[in-house]
N, CA, C and O of each residue as an XYZ file, in Angstrom:
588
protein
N      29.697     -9.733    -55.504
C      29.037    -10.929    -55.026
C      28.187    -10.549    -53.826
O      28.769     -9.811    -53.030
N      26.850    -10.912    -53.495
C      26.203    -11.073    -52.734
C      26.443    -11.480    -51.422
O      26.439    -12.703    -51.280
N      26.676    -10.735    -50.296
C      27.193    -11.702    -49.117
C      26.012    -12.667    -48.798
O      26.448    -13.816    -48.865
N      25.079    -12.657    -48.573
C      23.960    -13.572    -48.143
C      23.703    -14.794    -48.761
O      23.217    -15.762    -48.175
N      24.149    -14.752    -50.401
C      23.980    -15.760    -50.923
C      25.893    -16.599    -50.634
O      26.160    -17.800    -50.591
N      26.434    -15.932    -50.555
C      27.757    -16.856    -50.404
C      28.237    -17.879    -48.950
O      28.976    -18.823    -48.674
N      27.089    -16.792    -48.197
C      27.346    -17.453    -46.609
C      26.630    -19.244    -46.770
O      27.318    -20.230    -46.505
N      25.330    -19.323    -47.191
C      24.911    -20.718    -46.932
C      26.497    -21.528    -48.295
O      27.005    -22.599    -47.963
N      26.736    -21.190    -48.936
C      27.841    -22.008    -49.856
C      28.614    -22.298    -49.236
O      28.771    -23.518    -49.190
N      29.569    -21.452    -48.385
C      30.462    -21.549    -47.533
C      30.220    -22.541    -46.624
O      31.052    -23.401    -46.334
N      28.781    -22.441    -46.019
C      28.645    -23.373    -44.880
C      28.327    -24.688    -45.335
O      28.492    -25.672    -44.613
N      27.905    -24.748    -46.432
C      27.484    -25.585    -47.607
C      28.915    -27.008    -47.611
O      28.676    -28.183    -47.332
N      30.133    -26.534    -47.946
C      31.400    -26.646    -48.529
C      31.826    -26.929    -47.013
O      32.167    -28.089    -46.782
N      31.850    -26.024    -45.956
C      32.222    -26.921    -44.826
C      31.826    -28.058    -44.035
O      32.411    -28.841    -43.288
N      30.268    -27.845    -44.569
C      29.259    -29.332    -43.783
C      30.477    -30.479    -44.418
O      31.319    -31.145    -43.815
N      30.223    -30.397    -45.575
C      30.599    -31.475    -46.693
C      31.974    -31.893    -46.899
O      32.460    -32.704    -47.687
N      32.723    -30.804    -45.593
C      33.807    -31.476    -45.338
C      33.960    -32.119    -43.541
O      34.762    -32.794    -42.897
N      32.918    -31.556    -43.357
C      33.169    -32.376    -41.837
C      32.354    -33.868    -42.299
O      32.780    -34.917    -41.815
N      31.602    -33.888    -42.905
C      30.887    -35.453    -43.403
C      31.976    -35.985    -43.677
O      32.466    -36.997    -43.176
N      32.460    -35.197    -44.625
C      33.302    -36.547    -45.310
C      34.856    -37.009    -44.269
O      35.542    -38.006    -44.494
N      35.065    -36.193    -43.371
C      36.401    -36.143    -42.197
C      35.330    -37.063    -41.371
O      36.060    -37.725    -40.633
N      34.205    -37.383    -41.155
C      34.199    -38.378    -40.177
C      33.881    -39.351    -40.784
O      34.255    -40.323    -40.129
N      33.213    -39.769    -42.014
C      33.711    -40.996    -42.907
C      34.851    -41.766    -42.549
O      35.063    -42.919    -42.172
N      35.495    -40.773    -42.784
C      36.979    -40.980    -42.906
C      37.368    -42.083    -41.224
O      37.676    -43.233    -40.909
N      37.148    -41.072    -40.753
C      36.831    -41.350    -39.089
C      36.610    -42.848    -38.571
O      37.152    -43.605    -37.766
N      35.405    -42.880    -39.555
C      34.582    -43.963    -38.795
C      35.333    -45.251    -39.572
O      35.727    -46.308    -39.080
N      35.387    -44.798    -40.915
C      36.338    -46.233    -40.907
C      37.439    -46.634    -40.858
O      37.739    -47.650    -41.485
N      38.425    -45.907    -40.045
C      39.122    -46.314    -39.061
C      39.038    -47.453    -37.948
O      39.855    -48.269    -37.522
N      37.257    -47.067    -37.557
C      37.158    -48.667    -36.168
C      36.537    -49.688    -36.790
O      35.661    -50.412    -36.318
N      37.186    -49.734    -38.242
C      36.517    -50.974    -39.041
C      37.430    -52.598    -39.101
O      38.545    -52.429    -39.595
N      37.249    -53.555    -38.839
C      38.123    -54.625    -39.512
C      38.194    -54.763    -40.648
O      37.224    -54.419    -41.323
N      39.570    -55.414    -41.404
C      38.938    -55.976    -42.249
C      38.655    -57.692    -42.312
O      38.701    -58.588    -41.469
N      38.294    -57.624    -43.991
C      36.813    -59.418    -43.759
C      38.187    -60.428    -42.893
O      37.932    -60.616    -41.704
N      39.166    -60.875    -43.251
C      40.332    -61.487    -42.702
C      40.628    -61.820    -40.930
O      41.160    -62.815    -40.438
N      39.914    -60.260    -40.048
C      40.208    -60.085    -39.019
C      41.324    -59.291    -38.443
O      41.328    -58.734    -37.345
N      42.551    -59.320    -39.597
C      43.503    -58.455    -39.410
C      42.950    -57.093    -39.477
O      42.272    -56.709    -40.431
N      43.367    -56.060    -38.028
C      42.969    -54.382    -37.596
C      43.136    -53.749    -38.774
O      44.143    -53.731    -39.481
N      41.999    -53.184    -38.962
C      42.417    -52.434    -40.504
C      43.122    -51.053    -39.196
O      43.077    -50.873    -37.979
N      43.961    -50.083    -40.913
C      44.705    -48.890    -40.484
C      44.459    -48.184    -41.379
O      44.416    -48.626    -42.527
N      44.200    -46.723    -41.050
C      44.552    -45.670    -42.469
C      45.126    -44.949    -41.698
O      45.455    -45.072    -40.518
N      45.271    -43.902    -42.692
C      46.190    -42.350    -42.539
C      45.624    -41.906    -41.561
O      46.516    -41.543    -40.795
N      44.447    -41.674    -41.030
C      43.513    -41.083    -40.268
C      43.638    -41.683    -38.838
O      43.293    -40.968    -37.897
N      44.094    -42.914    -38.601
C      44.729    -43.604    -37.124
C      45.686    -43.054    -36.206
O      46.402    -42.136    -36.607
N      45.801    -43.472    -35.058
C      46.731    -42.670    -34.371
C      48.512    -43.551    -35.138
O      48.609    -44.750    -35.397
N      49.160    -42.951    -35.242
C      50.392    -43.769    -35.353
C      51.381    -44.397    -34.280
O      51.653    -43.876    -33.198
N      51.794    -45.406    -34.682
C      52.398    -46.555    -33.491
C      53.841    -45.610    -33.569
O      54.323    -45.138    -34.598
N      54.398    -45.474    -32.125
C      55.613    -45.505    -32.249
C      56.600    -47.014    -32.610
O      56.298    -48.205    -32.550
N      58.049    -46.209    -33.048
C      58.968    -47.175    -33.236
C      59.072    -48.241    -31.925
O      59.072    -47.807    -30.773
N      59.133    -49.211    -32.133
C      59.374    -50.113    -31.417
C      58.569    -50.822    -30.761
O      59.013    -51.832    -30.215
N      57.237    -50.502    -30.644
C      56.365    -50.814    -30.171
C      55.832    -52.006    -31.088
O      56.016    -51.760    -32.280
N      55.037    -53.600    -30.766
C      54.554    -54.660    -31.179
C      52.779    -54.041    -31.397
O      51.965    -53.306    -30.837
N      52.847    -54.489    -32.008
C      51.393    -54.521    -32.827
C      50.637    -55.615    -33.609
O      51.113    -56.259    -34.544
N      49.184    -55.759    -33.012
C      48.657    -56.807    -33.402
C      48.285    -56.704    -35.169
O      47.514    -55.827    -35.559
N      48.782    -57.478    -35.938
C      48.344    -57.622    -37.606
C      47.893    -58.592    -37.816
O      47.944    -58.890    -39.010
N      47.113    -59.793    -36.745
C      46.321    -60.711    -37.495
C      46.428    -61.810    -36.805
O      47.438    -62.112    -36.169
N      45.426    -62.472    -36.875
C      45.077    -63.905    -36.165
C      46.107    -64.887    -36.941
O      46.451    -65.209    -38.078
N      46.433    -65.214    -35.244
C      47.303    -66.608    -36.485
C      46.332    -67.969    -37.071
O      46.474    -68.847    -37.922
N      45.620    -67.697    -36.399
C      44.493    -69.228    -36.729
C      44.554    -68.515    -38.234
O      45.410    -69.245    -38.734
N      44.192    -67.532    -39.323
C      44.452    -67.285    -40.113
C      45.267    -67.495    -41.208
O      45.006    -67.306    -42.396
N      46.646    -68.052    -40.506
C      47.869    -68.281    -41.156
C      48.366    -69.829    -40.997
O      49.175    -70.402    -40.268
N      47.596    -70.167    -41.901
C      48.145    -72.057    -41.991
C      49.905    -72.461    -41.833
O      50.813    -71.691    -42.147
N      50.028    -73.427    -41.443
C      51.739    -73.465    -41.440
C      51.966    -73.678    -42.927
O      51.157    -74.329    -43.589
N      53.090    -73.121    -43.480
C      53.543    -72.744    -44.250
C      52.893    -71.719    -45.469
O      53.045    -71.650    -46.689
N      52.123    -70.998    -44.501
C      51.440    -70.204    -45.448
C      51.595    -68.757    -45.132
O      52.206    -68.433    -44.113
N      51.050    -67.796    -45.990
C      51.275    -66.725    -45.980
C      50.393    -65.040    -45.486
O      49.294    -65.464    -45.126
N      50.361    -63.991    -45.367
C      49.717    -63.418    -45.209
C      50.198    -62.334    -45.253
O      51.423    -62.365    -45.366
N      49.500    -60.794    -45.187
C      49.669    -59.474    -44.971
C      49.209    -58.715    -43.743
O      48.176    -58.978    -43.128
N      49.839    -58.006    -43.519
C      49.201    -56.887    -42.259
C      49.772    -55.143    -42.585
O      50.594    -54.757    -43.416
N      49.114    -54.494    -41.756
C      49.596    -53.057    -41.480
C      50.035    -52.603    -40.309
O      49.503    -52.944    -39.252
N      51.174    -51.687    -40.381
C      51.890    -50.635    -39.305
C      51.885    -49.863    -39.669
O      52.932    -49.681    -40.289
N      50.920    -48.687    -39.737
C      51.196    -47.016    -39.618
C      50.254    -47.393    -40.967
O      49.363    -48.242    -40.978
N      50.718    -46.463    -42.218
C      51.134    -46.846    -43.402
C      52.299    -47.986    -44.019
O      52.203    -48.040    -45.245
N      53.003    -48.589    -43.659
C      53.210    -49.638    -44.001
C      52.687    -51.094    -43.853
O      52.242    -51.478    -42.771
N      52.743    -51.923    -44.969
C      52.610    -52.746    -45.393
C      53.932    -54.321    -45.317
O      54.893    -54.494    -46.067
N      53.564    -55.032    -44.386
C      53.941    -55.965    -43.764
C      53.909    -57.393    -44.614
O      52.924    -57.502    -45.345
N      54.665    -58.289    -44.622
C      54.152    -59.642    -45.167
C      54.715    -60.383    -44.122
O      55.766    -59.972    -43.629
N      54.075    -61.635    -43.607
C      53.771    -62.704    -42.792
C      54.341    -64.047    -43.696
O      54.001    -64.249    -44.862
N      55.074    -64.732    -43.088
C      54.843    -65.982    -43.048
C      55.578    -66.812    -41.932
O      56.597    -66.604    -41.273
N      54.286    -68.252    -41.996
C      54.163    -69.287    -40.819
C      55.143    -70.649    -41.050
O      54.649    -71.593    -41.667
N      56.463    -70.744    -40.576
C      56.936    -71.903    -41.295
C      56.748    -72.907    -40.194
O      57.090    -74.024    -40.582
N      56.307    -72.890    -38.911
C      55.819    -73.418    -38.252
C      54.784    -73.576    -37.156
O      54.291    -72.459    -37.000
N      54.239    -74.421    -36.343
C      53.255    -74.083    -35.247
C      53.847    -72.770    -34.858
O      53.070    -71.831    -35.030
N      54.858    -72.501    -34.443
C      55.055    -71.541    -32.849
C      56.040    -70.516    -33.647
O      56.242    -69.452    -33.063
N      56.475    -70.642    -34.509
C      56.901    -69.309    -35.337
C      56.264    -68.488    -36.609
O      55.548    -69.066    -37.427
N      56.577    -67.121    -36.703
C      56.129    -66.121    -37.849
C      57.641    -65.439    -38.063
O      58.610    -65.268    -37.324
N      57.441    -65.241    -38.981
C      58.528    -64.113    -39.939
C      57.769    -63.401    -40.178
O      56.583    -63.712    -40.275
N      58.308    -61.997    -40.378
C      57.701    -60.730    -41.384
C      58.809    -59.929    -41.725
O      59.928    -59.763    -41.237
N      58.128    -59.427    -42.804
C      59.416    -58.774    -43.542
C      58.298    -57.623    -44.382
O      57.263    -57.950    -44.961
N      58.862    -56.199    -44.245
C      58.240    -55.119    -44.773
C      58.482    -55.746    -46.406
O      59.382    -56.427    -46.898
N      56.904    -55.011    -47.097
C      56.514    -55.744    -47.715
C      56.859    -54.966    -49.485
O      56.411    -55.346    -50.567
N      57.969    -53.589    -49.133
C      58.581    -52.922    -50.278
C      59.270    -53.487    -50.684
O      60.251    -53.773    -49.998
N      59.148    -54.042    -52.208
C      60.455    -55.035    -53.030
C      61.382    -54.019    -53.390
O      61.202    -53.006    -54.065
N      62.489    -54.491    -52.781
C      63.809    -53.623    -53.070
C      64.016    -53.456    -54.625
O      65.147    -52.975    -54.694
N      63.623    -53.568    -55.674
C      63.912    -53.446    -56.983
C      63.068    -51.912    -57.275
O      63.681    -50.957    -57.752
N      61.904    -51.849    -56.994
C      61.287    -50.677    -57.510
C      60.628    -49.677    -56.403
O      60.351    -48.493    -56.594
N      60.418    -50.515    -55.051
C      59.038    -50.150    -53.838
C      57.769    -50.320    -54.300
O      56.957    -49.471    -53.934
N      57.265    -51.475    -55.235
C      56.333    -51.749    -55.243
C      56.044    -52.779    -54.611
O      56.942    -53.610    -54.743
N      54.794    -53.310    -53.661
C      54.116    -53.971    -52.581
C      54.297    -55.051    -53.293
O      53.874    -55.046    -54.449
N      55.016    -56.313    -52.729
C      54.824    -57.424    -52.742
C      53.869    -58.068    -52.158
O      53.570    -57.671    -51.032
N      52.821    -59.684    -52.951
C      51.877    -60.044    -52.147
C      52.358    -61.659    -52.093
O      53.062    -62.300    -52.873
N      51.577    -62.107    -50.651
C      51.392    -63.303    -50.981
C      51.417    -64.493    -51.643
O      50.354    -65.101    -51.514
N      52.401    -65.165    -52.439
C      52.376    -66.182    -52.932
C      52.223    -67.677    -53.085
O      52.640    -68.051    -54.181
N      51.671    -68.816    -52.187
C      51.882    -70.073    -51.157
C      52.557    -69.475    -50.458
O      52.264    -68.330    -50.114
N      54.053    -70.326    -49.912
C      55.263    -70.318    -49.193
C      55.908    -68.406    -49.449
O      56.305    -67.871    -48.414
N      55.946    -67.818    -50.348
C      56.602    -66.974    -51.023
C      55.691    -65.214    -51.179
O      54.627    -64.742    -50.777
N      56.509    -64.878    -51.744
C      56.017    -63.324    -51.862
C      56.251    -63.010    -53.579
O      57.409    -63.281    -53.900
N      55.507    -62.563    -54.593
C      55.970    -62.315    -55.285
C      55.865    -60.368    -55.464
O      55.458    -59.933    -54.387
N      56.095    -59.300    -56.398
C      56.259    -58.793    -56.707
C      55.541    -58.602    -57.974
O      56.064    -59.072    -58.984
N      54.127    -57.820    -58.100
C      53.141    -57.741    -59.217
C      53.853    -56.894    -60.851
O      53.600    -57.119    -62.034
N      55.065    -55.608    -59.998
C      55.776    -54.856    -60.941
C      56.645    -55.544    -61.904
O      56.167    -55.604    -63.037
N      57.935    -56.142    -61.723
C      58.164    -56.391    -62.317
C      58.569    -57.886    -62.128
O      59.578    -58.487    -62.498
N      57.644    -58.231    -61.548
C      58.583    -60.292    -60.971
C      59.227    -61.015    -60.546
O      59.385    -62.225    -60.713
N      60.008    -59.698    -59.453
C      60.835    -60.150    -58.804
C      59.690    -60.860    -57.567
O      58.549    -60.486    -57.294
N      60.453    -61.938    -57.014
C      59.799    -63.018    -55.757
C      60.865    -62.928    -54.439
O      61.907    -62.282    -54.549
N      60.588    -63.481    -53.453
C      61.433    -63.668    -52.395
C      61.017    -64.482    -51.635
O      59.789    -64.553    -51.678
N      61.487    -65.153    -50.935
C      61.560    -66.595    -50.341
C      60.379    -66.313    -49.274
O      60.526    -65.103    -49.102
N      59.426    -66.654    -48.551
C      59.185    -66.248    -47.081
C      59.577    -66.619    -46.203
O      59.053    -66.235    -45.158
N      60.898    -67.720    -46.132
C      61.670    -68.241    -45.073
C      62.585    -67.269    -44.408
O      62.726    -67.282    -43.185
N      63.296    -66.311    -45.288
C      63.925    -66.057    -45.290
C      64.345    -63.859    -45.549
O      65.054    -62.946    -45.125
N      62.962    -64.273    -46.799
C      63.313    -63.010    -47.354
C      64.345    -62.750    -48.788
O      64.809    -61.800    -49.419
N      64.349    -63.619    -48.809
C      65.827    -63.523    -49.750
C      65.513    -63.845    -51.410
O      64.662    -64.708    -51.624
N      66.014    -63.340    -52.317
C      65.624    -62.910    -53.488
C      65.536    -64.492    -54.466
O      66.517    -65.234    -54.432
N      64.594    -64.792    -55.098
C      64.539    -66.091    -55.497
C      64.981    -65.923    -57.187
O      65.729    -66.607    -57.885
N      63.977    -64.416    -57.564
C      63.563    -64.458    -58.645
C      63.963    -63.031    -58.812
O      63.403    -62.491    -57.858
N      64.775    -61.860    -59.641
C      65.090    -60.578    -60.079
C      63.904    -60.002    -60.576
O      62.803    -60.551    -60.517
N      64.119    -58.950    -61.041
C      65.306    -58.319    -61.053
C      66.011    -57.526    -59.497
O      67.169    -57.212    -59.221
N      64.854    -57.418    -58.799
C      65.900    -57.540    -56.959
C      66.364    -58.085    -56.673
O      66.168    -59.300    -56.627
N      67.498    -57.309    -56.215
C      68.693    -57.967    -55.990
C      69.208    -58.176    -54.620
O      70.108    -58.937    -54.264
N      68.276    -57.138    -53.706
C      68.650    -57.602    -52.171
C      67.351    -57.744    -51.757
O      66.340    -57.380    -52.358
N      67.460    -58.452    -50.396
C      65.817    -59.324    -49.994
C      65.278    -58.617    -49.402
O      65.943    -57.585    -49.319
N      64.524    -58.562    -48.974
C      63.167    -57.411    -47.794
C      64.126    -57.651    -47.005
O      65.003    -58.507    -46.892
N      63.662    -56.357    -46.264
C      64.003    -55.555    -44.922
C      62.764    -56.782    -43.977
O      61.554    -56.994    -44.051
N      64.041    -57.398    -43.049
C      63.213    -58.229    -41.927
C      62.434    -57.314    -40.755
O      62.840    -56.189    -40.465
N      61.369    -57.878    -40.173
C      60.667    -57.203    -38.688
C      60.755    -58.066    -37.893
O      60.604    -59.211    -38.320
N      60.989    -57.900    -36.653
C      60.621    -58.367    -35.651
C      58.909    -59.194    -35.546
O      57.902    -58.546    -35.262
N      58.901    -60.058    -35.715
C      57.710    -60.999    -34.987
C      57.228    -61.972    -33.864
O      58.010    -62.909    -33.701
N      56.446    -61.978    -33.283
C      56.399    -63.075    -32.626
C      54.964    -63.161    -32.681
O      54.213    -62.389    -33.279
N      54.573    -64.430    -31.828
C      53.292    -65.250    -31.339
C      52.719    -64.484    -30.273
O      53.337    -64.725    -29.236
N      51.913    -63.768    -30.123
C      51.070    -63.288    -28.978
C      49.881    -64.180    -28.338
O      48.890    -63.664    -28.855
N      49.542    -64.942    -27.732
C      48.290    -65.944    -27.293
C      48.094    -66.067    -28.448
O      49.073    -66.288    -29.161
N      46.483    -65.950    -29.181
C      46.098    -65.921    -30.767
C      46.539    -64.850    -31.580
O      45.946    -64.628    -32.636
N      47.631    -64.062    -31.180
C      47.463    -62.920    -32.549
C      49.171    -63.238    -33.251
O      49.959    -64.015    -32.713
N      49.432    -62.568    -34.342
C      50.774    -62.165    -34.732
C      50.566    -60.871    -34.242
O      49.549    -60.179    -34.200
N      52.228    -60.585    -33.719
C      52.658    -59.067    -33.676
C      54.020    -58.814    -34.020
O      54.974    -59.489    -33.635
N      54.074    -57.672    -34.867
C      55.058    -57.342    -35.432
C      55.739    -55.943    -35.237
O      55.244    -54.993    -35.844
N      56.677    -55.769    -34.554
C      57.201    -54.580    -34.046
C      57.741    -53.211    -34.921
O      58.874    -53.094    -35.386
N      56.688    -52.252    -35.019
C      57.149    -51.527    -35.791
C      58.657    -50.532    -35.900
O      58.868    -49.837    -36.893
């Protein structure tokens, strides 16, 4: 092989990975449309215990529902009143597939299992124990949920 012709390839193959690492980068300081902080892999990670903002509550009607992020995980929200939030990590104990949003509720796209959002607690199988609860509270306008 030619060294002269392999050097611009090489440099070729590294441009095209620093482009695409600050892609990556940049949309990190993106929202998303909702207002809730978007997160990827590429973010700094929250330590344990620490509260974190996942979303406007003006967002979250009373008795309604919503999603957020910590780290890589995936959070579900709900408002059962003015001045309270619940959240509950958002892995359905039947398989670890992401539960979403339902009205009042969360369902489970895999296999149909649901869970209450009052509570967490299993409405509909085949799960059989309810989400893992988080810590939430009311921040001025935001929810935060303690990772």
């Amino acid at each position: 092989m030619n060294p002269e012709k392999s050097l611009p390839r090489r440099s070729l193959l590294l441009g095209a990975g620093a482009l695409g690492g600050s892609a990556l980068a940049l949309s990190a300081c993106t929202a998303s449309p909702t207002g809730t902080p978007a997160t990827t892999a590429a973010g700094p990670s929250v330590p344990a215990g620490t509260a974190v903002k996942v979303g406007k509550l003006s967002d979250v009607t009373v008795g309604g529902t919503a999603t957020g992020k910590i780290n890589d995980k995936t959070v579900v929200i709900f408002r059962p009143d003015e001045k309270t939030v619940l959240a509950y990590d958002a892995t359905c104990t039947h398989a670890g597939c992401p539960v979403a949003p339902a009205g009042e509720d969360f369902e489970c796209p895999c296999h149909g299992s649901s869970f209450k959002g009052s509570d967490g607690s299993v409405l509909n199988g085949p799960a059989q124990a309810p989400l893992a609860k988080l810590k939430a509270a009311i921040d001025g306008e935001w929810i935060t949920v303690t990772a």
